[in-house]
Every structure is written in C-alpha cells, then in structure tokens.
N, C-alpha and C positions, 0 to 999 in steps of 0.2 A: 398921970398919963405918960405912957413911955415917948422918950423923945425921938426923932426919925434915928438918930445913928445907935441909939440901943437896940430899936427894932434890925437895922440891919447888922451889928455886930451879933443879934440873936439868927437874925436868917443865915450869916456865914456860919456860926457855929453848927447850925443842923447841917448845912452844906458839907461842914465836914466832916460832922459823924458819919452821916450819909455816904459818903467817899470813901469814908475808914471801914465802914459794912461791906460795903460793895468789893471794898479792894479784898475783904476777908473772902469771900464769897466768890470772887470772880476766876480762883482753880478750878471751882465745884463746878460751874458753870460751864469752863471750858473743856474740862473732865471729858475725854476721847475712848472710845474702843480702843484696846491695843491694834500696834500699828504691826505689818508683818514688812519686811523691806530686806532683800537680795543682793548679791554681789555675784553675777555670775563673769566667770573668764575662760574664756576656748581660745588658745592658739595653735595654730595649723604650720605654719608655718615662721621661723625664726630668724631674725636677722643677721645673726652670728653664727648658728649652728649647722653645721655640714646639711646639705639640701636630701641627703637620705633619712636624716632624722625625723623629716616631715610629717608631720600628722594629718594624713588627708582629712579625718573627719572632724578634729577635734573641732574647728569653729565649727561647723554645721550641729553638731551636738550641742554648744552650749547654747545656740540661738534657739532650739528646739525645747531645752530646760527652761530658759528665759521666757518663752514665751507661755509656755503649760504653766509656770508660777504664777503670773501673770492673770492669765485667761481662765486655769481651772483650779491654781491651788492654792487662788483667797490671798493673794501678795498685794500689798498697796502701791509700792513701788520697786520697781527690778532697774536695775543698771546691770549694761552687756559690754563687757570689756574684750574683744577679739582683737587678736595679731597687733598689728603697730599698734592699736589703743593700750592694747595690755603691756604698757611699760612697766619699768619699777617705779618710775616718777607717778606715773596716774592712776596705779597701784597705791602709793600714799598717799595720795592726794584723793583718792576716793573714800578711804579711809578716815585722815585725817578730818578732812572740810567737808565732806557732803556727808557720807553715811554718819557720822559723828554727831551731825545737824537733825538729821532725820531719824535717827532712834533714840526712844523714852529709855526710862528706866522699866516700863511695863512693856517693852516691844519682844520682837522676836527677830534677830537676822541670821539670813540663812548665807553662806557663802559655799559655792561650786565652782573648783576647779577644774578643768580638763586641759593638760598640756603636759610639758615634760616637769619632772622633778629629780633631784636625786640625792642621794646620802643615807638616806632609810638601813641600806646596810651597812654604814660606820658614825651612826650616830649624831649625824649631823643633817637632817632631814629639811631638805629644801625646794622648792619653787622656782621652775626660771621662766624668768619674762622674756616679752620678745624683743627686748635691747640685749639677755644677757651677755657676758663676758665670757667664752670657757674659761680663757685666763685671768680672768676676776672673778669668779665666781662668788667670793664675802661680798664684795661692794657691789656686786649690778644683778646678786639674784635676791628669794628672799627665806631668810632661815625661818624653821618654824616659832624656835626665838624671838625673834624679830613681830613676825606676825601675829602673836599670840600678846608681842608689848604692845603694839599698836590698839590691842582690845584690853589691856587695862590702863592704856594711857585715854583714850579719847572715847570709849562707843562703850557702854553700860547699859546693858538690859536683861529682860524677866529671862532670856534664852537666844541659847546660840544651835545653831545647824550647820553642820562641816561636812562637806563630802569632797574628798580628793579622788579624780583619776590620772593618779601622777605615776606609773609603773608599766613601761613601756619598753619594747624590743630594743637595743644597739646600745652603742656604748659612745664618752665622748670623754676625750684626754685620758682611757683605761678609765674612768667610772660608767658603773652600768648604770642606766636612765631607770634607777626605782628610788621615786621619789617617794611622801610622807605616806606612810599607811594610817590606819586608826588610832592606832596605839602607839602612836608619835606623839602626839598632840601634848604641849605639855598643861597640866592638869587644871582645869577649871571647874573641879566639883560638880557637881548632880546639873549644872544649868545648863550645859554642855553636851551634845548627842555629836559625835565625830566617827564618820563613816570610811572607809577607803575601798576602792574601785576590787582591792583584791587581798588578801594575805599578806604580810612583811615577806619582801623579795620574788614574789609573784606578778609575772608581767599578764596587763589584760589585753581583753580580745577588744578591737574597736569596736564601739555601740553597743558593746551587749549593757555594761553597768546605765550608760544612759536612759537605753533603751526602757531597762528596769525600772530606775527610779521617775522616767516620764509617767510609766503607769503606775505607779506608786502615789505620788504627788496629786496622780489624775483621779483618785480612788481608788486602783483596783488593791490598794494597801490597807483600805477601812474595812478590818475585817468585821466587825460588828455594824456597819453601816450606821453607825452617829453623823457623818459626814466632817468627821474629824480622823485626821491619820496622825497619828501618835508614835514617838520615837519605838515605843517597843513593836509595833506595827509596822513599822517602816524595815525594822532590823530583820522582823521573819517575814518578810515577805522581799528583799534584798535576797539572806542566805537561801532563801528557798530558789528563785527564779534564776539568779545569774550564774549560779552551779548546774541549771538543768540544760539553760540555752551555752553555757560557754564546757558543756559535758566534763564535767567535773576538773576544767582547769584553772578556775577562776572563784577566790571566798573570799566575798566582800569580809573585811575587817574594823567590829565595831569599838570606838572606847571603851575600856572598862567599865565605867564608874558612869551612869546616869539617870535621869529621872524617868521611867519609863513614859512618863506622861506627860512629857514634853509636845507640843502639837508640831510636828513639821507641817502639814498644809492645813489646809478649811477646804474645805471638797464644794466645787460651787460648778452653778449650773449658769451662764453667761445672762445677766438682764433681756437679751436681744433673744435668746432662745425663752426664758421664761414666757416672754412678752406675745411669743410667737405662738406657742406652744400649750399656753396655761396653765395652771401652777401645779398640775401635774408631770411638766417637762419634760415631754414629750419631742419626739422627732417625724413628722410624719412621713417623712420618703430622705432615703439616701442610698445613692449607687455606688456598689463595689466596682472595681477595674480592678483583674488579678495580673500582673505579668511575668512571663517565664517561669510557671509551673503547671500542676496537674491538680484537676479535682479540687478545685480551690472551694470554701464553704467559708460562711459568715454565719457566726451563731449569737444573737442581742439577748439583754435579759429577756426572760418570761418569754421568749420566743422561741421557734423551732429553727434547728439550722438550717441554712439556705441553700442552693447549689448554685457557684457560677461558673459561669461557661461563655469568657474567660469573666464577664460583667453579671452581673443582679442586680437587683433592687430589694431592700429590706423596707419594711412597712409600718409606718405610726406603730417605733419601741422606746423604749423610756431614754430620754440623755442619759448618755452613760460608757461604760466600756461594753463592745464588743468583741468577740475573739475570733481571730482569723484563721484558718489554716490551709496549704496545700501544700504538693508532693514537689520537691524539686530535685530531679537527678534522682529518685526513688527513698529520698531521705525525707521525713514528714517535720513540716515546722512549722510551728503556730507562731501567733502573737496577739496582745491587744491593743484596741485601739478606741480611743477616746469619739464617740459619734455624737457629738454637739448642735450640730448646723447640718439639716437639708443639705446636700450638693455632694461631690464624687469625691470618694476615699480610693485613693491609686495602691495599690501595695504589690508589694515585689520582697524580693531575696536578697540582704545584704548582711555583707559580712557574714552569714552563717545562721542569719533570723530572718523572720519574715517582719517588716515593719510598712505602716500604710503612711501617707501625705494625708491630712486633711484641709478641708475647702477654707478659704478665708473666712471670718465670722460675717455676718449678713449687717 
C-alpha cells in the first residue's frame, strides 16, 4: 500500500505535468483576431511658428479620420494627438510606451498625419510638432529617419499604413512647408503601404485628401464590396477622387514597393445600427439639410435620387455611403457621405467640396 506522502508526491507530480500542458497550450487559448490600432495627429495651430502658417483645418480633419477609423473602419484602438498634445515628447512617447504595448506581431497600425512638414525638397523629409523649434529644427522636429527607427526599434507588426498631409502653402526661415511625400519613406518592404496628401513638392488644398480618405476608409474604396478596403484600393481610389475635387492640382503619392493586399480598413456597420436595423442594415429614415447652394439631391444605394429644397428625407436604404450634390455659384460639386444612424446630415461647401456633419451614433 502506498504510503500518504507517495500518494501526494504522486498528486504533485500530475499537478505538474498538468501545469506544463496547460502552460503549452495557454498561447493557443489566448490566440486574438489581429488587432488594427491608429496614431492619428492634426495640428492647427503651432506654438513657435509664425501665426500665418496656421492650419485652420488640420485639427478638425484629423478628429474626423480618428473618429471614421474608429466607428466605420474596424480599428480597435485610435489615439488623437492635436495641437499642444501633439508634441515631440508625446510623439515618443506614444510610440515608444503605448502603441509599442499594443501592437502584436500579427497587428496592423495605421498612422495619419495632417500638419506642417518640411525637407521633402532637399532630402531631409520631416514633421513638425507643435513645440517645434524653427531654429532647431534636428532636436524638436521629427525626421523621417528618426520615425521610421522608432518602428524598428519598439512596434513590430503583420503591417504598417502611412498617410502624410505634410505639403502646404508659405514658407519658414526660406524653407517651403513641403513636408514627407510617399516616396520619402525610408524602405520597409512589401509590409508598408505609405501614401502622401500630394506629389513631391506639390502643395494641397485643405480637406480635399481628408475628405478622400474619410470615404475611402468608410467603404466607398471597396471596390469589389468584400468589406475589406485593401492598399491597392485605397491607392485607386485616392488618385482617382482628390485629382477630380482638387481639379487636377493635387496627386496623391504612393510608395513604391507594396503588398497590394495589405487591408487598410474592415468596412463595418456600428453594432447599435445592426441592432436597430437588422442584419440587413438598414437605415430607416435620415434628413438631409443642404446649405448655401442650388438643386441640392441625395442619391443612397439601390435608391433613386432625391430632391431637397434646401432639406429631404431619404427612406429605409441600406448603411452605407450616400452621394451628395448641388450647384454653388454655378459650379456643381458632389460628395460622399457615410449614412449610418437615423437623424440629420447638415452638408454645405467647404474648401471647394461639398462635405456633410453626420448625427452622433444612437
């Protein structure tokens, strides 16, 4: 008969094989969907840089990106770095310590700039934050150098998504404000989809590249309707849109070298709309407000166009993008707009597009 301490020298022993399996097994367990996570940055305005250099829109832009990632284009986590946040310190430091934390080796991050940049035309293509230096510009901006070590020093994943709107009007200390274009980027092989607002040395028009890639991100980029929008997607549907609305003075510029099948977004339809709607997602009522134009119409999928006069109602159409258009000053300009959630889409004329507000999620 075994004596009580063989028996339990025998019970510890399973205990620990036990433990040994488990510990084997306990990746597989944990084993995640890939995770998709953002770094979006809008500065408007700069704490060193002459107050004409200002970018009325840039924050409102990147809070608008931030949020459409978010809400429609399948991001688990977004960080919104504008004006005084978007230092160079909190710049590395988001870098470094959080998105570092937060992306696998199977993830996707996307990172979106909109603010000043500059060097793109002598080779030294950079970023400036909103502490920058003009007269420091090596220590308190950030090179594409620099920012390109910071993603093989700390952040390792299945893919990377770059869009800079750094090439902008004025000049500062005699350098013109044309910051990184596409074809800056220094090289990270096929994992890599890196976009730019415009051409090397081409300055953009405010909102228009935004504007794009809002509907882009939002689906109107999935040209095969998978509900997946894929870097080669993204890219024809960029050069196609922001050369039409910015009439032929603006081409976006993409990396060389990429995998065409890189996914920038997952095209989703909000749980609280499913929920509403049923899993045909559905929209059953949403009001246009047109302002300061002529003839304004709203046209949804599998729907007919609409006439408002200046307001309408569209009727139970699928979530999705709608296209807008009317006459301002006799010049015709559409756009699209993402119609997620019941409640009023305001749209007006800015910058030279027509773009709408939509209602908060329910």
């Amino acid at each position: 008969m075994a004596s009580r301490l063989d028996l339990r020298l025998r019970t510890c022993g399973l205990a620990a094989a036990a433990t040994v399996v488990s510990s084997l097994f306990a990746p597989l367990a944990r084993a995640e969907e890939p995770h998709r996570v953002a770094l979006v940055i809008g500065i408007s305005d700069y704490e060193r840089l002459p107050k004409e250099l200002a970018l009325e829109t840039a924050r409102s832009e990147a809070a608008d990106v931030a949020r459409a990632l978010e809400q429609q284009g399948g991001y688990d986590k977004v960080r919104l770095l504008t004006d005084a946040s978007a230092t160079l310190k909190n710049l590395e430091a988001a870098l470094r310590d959080q998105i570092a934390d937060e992306v696998g080796v199977n993830d996707t991050l996307l990172l979106y700039f909109v603010g000043h940049g500059v060097g793109s035309d002598y080779g030294d293509p950079r970023i400036l934050l909103y502490d920058t230096d003009p007269d420091a510009l090596d220590s308190t901006s950030m090179s594409l150098v620099d920012l390109n070590g910071y993603f093989e020093k700390y952040i390792h994943c299945r893919s990377y998504i770059i869009a800079f709107d750094a090439a902008h009007s004025g000049t500062m200390n005699n350098l013109a404000m044309l910051g990184p274009s596409g074809d800056d980027w220094p090289g990270r092989g096929q994992s890599a989809f890196v976009v730019s607002a415009g051409a090397p040395r081409q300055v953009g028009r405010p909102g228009v590249f935004a504007g794009a890639f809002l509907q882009g991100i939002s689906g109107r980029a999935d040209a095969n309707g998978d509900g997946l929008v894929t870097a080669s997607e993204m890219n024809n549907y960029l050069v196609t849109v922001v050369p039409q609305v910015a009439a032929g003075t603006q081409n976006p510029t993409v990396v060389s070298s990429y995998d065409p099948n890189v996914v920038v977004a997952v095209v989703k339809v909000p749980t609280s709309v499913r929920a509403a709607t049923g899993p045909a997602a559905r929209v059953d009522k949403a009001k246009f407000v047109f302002q300061g134009g002529q003839q304004p119409t709203v046209q949804c999928q599998a729907a007919a166009p609409v006439a408002c006069d200046p307001a309408c109602y569209v009727w139970d159409v699928p979530a999705g993008p709608c296209t807008v258009s009317m006459s301002v000053n006799g010049e015709a300009l559409s756009g699209d707009v993402s119609v997620l959630y019941r409640g009023a889409y305001t749209c007006g004329s800015f910058q030279g597009a027509l773009r709408c507000s939509s209602p908060p999620p329910p």
